[in-house]
ZANU-664823 format. One line per field, with one value per atom (N, C-alpha, C): residue in three letters; x, y, z; residue number from 1. Coordinates in steps of 0.1 Angstrom, whole numbers. Example, Ala and Ser with C-alpha at 12.3 -4.5 7.8 and 13.67 -1.06 7.14 Angstrom:
BEGIN
residuo Ala / Ala / Ala / Ser / Ser / Ser
east 132 / 123 / 132 / 128 / 137 / 129
north -57 / -45 / -33 / -22 / -11 / 0
up 78 / 78 / 78 / 71 / 71 / 79
num 1 / 1 / 1 / 2 / 2 / 2
END
This chain:
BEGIN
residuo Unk / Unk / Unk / Unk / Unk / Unk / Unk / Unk / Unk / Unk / Unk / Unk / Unk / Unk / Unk / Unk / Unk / Unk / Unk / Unk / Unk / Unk / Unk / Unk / Unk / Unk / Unk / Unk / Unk / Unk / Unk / Unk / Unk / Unk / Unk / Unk / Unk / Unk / Unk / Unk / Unk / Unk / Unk / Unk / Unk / Unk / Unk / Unk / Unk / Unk / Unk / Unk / Unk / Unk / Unk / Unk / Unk / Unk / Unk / Unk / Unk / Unk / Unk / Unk / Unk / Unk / Unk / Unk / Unk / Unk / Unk / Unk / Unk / Unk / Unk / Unk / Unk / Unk / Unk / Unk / Unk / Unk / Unk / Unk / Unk / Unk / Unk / Unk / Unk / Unk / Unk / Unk / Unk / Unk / Unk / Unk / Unk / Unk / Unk / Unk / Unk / Unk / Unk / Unk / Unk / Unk / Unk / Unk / Unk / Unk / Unk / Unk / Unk / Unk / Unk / Unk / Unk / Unk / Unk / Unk / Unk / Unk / Unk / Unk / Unk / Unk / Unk / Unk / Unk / Unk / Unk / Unk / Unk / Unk / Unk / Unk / Unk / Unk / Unk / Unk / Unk / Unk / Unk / Unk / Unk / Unk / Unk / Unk / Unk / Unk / Unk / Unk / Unk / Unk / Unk / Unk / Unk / Unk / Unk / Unk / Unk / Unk / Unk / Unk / Unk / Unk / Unk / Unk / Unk / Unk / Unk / Unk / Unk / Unk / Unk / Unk / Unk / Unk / Unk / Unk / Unk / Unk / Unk / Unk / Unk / Unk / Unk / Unk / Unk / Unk / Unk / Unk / Unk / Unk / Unk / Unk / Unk / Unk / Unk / Unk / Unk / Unk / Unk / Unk / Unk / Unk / Unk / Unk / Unk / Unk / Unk / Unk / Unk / Unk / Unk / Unk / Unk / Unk / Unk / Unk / Unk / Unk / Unk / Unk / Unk / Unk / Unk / Unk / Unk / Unk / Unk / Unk / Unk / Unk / Unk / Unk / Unk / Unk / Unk / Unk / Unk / Unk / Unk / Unk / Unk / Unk / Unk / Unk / Unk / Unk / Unk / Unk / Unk / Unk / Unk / Unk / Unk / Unk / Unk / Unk / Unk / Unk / Unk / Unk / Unk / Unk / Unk / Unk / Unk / Unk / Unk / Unk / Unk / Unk / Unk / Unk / Unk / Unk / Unk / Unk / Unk / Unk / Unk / Unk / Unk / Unk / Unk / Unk / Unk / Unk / Unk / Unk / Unk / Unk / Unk / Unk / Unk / Unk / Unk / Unk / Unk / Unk / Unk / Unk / Unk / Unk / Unk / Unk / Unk / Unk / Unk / Unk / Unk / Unk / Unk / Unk / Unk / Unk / Unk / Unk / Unk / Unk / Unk / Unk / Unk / Unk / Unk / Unk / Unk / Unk / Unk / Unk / Unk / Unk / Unk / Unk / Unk / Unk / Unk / Unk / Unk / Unk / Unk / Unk / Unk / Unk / Unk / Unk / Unk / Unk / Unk / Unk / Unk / Unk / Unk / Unk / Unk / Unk / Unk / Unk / Unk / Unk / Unk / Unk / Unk / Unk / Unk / Unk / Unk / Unk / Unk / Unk / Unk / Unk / Unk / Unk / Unk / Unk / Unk / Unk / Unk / Unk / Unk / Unk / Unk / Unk / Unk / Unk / Unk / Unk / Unk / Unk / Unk / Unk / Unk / Unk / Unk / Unk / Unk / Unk / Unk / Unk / Unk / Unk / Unk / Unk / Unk / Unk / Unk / Unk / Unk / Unk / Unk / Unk / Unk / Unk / Unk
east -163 / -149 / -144 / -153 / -150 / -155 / -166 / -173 / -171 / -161 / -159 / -157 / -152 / -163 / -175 / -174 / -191 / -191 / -204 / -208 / -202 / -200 / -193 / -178 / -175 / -159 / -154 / -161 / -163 / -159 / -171 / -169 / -156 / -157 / -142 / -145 / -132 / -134 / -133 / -143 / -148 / -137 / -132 / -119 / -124 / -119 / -124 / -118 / -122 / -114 / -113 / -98 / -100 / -97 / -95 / -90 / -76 / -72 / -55 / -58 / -65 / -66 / -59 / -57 / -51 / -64 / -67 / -71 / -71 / -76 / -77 / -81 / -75 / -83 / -74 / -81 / -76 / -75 / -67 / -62 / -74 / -77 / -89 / -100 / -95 / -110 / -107 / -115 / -113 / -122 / -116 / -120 / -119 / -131 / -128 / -136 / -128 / -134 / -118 / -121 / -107 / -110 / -99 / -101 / -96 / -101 / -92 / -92 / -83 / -80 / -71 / -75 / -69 / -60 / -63 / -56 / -44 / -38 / -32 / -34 / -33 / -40 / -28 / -34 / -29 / -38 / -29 / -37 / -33 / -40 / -36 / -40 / -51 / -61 / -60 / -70 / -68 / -74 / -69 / -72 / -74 / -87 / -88 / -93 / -81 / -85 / -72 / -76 / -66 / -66 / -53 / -58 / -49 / -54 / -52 / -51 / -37 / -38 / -34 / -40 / -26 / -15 / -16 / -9 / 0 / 6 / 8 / 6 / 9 / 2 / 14 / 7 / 16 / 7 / 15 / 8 / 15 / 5 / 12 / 19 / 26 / 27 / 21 / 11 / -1 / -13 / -11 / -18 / -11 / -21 / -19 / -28 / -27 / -31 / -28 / -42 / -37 / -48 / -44 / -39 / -31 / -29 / -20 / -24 / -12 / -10 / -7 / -9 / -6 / -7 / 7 / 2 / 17 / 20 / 30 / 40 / 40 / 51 / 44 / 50 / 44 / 54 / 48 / 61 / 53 / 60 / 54 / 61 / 49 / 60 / 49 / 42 / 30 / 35 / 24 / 25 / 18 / 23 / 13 / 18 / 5 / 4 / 6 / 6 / 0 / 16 / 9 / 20 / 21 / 35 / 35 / 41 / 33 / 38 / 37 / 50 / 50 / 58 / 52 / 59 / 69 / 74 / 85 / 91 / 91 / 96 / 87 / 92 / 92 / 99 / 94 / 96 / 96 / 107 / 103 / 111 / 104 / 112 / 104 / 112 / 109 / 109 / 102 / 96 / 90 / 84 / 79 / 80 / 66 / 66 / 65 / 69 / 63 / 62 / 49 / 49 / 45 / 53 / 50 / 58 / 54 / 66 / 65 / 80 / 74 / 81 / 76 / 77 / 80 / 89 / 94 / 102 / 101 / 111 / 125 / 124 / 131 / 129 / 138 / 137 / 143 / 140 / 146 / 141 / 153 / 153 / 160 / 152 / 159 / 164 / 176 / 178 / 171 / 159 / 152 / 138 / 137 / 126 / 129 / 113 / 117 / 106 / 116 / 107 / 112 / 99 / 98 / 90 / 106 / 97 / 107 / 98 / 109 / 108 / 117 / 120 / 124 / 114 / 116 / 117 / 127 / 130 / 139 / 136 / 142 / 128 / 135 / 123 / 117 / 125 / 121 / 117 / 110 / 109 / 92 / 90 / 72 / 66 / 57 / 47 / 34 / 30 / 12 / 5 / -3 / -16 / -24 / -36 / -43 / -41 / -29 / -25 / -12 / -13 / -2 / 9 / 22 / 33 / 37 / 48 / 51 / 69 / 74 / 88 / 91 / 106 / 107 / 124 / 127 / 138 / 149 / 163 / 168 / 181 / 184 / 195 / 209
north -447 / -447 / -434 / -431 / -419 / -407 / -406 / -396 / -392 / -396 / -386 / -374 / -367 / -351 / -347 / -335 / -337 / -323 / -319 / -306 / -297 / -292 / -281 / -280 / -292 / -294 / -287 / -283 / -280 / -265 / -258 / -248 / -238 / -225 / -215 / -210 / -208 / -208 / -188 / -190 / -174 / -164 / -153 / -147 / -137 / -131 / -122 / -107 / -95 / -82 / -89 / -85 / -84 / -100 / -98 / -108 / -112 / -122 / -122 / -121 / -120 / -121 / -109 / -109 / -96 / -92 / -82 / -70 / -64 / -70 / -71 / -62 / -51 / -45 / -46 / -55 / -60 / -49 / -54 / -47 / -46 / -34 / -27 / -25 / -25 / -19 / -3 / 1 / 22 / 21 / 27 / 26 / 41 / 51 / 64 / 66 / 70 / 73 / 67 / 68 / 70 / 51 / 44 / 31 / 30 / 22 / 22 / 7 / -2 / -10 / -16 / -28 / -33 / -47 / -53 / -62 / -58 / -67 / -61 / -55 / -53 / -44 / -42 / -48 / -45 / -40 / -33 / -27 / -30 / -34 / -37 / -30 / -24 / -10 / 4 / 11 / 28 / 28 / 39 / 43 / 58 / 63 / 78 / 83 / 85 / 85 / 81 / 84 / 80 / 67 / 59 / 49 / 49 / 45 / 43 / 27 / 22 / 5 / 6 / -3 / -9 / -17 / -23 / -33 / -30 / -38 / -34 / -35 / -20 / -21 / -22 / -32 / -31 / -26 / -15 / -10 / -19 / -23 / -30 / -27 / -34 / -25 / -20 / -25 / -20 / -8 / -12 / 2 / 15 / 20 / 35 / 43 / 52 / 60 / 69 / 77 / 95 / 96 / 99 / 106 / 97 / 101 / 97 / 86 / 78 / 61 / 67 / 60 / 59 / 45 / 39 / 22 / 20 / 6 / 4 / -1 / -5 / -9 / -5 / -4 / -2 / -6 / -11 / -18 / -13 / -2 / 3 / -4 / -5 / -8 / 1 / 3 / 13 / 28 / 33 / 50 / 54 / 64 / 74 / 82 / 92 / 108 / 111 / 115 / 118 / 116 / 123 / 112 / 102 / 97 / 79 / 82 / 74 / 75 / 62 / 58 / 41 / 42 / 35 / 34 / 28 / 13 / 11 / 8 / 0 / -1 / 4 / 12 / 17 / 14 / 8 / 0 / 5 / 12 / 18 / 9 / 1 / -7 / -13 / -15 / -16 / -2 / 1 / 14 / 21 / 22 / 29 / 41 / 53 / 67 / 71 / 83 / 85 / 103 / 108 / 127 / 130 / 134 / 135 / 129 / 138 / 138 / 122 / 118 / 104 / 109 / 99 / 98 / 83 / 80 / 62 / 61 / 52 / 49 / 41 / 29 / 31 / 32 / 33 / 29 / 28 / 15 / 14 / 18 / 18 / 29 / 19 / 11 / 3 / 16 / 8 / 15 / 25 / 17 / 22 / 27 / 30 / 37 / 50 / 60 / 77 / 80 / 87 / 96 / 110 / 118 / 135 / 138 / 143 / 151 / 148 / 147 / 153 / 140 / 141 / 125 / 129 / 122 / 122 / 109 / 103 / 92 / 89 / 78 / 73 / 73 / 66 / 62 / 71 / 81 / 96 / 105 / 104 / 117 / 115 / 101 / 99 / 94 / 103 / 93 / 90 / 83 / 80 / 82 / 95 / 94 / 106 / 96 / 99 / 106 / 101 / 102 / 117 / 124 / 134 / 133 / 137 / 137 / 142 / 140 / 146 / 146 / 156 / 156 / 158 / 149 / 146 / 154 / 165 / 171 / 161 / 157 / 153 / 153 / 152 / 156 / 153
up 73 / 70 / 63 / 55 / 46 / 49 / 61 / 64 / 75 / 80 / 94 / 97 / 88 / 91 / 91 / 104 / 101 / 89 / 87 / 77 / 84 / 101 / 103 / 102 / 103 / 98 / 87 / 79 / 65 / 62 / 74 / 72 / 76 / 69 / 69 / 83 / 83 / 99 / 101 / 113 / 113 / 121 / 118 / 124 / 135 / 143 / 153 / 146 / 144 / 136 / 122 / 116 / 102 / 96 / 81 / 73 / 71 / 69 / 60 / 44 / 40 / 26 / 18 / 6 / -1 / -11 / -9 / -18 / -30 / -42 / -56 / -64 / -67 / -79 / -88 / -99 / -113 / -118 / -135 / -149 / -151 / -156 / -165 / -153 / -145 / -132 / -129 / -126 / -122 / -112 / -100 / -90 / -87 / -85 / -83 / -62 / -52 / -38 / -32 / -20 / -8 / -7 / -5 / 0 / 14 / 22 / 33 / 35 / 42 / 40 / 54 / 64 / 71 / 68 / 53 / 51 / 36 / 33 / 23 / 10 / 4 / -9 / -21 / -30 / -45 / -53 / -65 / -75 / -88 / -99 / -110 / -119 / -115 / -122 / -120 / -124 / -117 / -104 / -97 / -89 / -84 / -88 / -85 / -70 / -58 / -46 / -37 / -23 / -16 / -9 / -8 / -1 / 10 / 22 / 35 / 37 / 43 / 46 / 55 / 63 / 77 / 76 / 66 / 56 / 50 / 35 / 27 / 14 / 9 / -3 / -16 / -28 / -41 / -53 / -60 / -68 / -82 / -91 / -102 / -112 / -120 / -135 / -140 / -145 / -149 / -138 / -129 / -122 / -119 / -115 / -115 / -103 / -97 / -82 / -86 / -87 / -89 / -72 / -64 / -49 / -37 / -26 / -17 / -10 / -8 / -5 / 7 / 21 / 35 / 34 / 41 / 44 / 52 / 58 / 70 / 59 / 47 / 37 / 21 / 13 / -1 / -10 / -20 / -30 / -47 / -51 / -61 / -77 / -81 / -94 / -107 / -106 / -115 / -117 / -119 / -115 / -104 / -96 / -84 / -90 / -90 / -88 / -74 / -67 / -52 / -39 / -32 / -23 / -15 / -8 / -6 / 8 / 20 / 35 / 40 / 38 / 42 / 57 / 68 / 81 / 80 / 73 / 75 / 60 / 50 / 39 / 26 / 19 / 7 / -4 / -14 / -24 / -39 / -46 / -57 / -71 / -75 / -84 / -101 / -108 / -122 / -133 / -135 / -144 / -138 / -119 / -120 / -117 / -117 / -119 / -109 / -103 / -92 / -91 / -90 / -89 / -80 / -68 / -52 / -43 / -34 / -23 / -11 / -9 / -3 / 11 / 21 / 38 / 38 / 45 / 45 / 58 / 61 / 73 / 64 / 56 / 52 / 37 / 29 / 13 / 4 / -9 / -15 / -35 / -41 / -53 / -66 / -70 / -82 / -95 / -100 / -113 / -123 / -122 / -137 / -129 / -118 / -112 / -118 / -112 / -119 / -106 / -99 / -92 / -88 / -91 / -83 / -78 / -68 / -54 / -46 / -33 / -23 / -16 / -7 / 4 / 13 / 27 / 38 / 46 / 46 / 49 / 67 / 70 / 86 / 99 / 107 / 117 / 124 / 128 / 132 / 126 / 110 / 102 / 103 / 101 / 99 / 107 / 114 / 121 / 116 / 117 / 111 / 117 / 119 / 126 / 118 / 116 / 106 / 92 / 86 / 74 / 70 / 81 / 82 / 90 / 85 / 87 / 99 / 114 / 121 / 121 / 123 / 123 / 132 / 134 / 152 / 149 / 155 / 157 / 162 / 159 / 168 / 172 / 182 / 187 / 186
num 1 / 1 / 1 / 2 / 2 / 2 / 3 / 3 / 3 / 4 / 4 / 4 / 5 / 5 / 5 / 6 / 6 / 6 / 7 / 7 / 7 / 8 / 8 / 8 / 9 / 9 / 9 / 10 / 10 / 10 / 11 / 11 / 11 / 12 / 12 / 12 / 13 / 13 / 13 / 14 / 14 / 14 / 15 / 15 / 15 / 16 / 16 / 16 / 17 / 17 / 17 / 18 / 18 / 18 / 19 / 19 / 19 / 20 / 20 / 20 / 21 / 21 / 21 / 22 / 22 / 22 / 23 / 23 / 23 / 24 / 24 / 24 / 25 / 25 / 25 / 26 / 26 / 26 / 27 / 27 / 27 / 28 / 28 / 28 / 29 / 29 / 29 / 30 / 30 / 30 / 31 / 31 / 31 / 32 / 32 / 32 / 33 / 33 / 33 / 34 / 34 / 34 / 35 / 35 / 35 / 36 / 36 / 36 / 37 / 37 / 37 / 38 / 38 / 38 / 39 / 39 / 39 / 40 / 40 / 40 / 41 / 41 / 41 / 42 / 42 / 42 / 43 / 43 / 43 / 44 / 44 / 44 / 45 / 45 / 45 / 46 / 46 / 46 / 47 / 47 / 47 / 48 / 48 / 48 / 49 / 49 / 49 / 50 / 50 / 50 / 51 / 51 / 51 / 52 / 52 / 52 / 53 / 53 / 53 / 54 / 54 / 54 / 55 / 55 / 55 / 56 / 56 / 56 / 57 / 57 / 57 / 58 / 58 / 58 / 59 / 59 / 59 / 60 / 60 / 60 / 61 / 61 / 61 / 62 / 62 / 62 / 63 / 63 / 63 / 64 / 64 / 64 / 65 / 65 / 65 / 66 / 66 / 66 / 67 / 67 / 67 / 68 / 68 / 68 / 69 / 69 / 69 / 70 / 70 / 70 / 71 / 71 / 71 / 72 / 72 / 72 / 73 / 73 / 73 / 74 / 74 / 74 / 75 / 75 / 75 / 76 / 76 / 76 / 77 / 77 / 77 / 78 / 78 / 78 / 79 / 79 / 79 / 80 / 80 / 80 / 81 / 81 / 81 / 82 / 82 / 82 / 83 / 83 / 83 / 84 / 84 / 84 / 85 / 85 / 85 / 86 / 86 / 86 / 87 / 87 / 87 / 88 / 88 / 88 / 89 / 89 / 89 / 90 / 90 / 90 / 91 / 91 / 91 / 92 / 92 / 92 / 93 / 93 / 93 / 94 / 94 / 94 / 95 / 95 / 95 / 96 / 96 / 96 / 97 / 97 / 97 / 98 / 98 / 98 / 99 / 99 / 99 / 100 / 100 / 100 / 101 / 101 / 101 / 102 / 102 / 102 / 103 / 103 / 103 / 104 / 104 / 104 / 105 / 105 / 105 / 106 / 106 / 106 / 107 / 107 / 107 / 108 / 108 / 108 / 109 / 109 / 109 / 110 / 110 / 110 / 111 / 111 / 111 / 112 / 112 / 112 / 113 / 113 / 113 / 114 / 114 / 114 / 115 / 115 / 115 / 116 / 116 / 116 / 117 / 117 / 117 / 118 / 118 / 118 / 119 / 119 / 119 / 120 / 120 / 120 / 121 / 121 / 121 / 122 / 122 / 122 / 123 / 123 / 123 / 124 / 124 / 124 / 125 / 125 / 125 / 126 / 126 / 126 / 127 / 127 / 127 / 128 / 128 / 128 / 129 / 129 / 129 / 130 / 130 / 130 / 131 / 131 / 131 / 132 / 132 / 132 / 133 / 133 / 133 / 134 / 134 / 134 / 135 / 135 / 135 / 136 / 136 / 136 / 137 / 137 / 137 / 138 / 138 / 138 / 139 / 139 / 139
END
């Protein structure tokens, strides 16, 4: 009556390519090398390095990224040093810092954000391939 599953019932079930899961680096962790990343990714720690996502990434209050973010959305609320190349939404809100130049398709700029540098923003300005910028002239 109560056992009708069997033991394989049980188990997590195995995915074909990546994960859905999100990507953890806690408060008080330092992570120094490039991350790259096909599922989503937060940071609530340091980060000395660049990270590459297919996803998206949120940088916390509490964290921080000294080099360049590439990811398909970003929702910063920390500090970056480096620069930020988000394919479609870019996220700059709360307190946070930002020193470097951003690439966004689109983006948004709360009140009490601070950021310098330059912006290159809309659907035609950034393309992603392999982490550098292409600018599409248009007519």
């Amino acid at each position: 009556m109560f056992n009708t599953k069997q033991k394989t019932d049980m188990l997590p079930e195995k995915t074909n390519g990546g994960s859905n899961g999100t990507t953890l680096i806690g408060a008080g962790t330092t992570v120094k090398g490039d991350i790259s990343s096909k599922s989503d990714l937060r940071i609530d720690g340091t980060i000395v390095g660049n990270i590459n996502c297919a996803s998206k990434i949120v940088i916390g209050a509490s964290g921080l990224v000294e080099g360049d973010i590439s990811g398909n959305q970003a929702d910063i609320v920390g500090k970056v040093s480096g620069n930020i190349r988000a394919k479609d939404l870019l996220q700059l809100r709360g307190d946070c810092v930002i020193s470097g130049d951003i690439y966004a398709g689109k983006l948004q700029v709360e009140p009490t954000a601070t950021f310098n540098g330059q912006c290159h923003m809309g659907a035609n300005v950034v393309g992603m391939n392999n982490g550098s910028e292409q600018q599409v002239a248009t007519v």
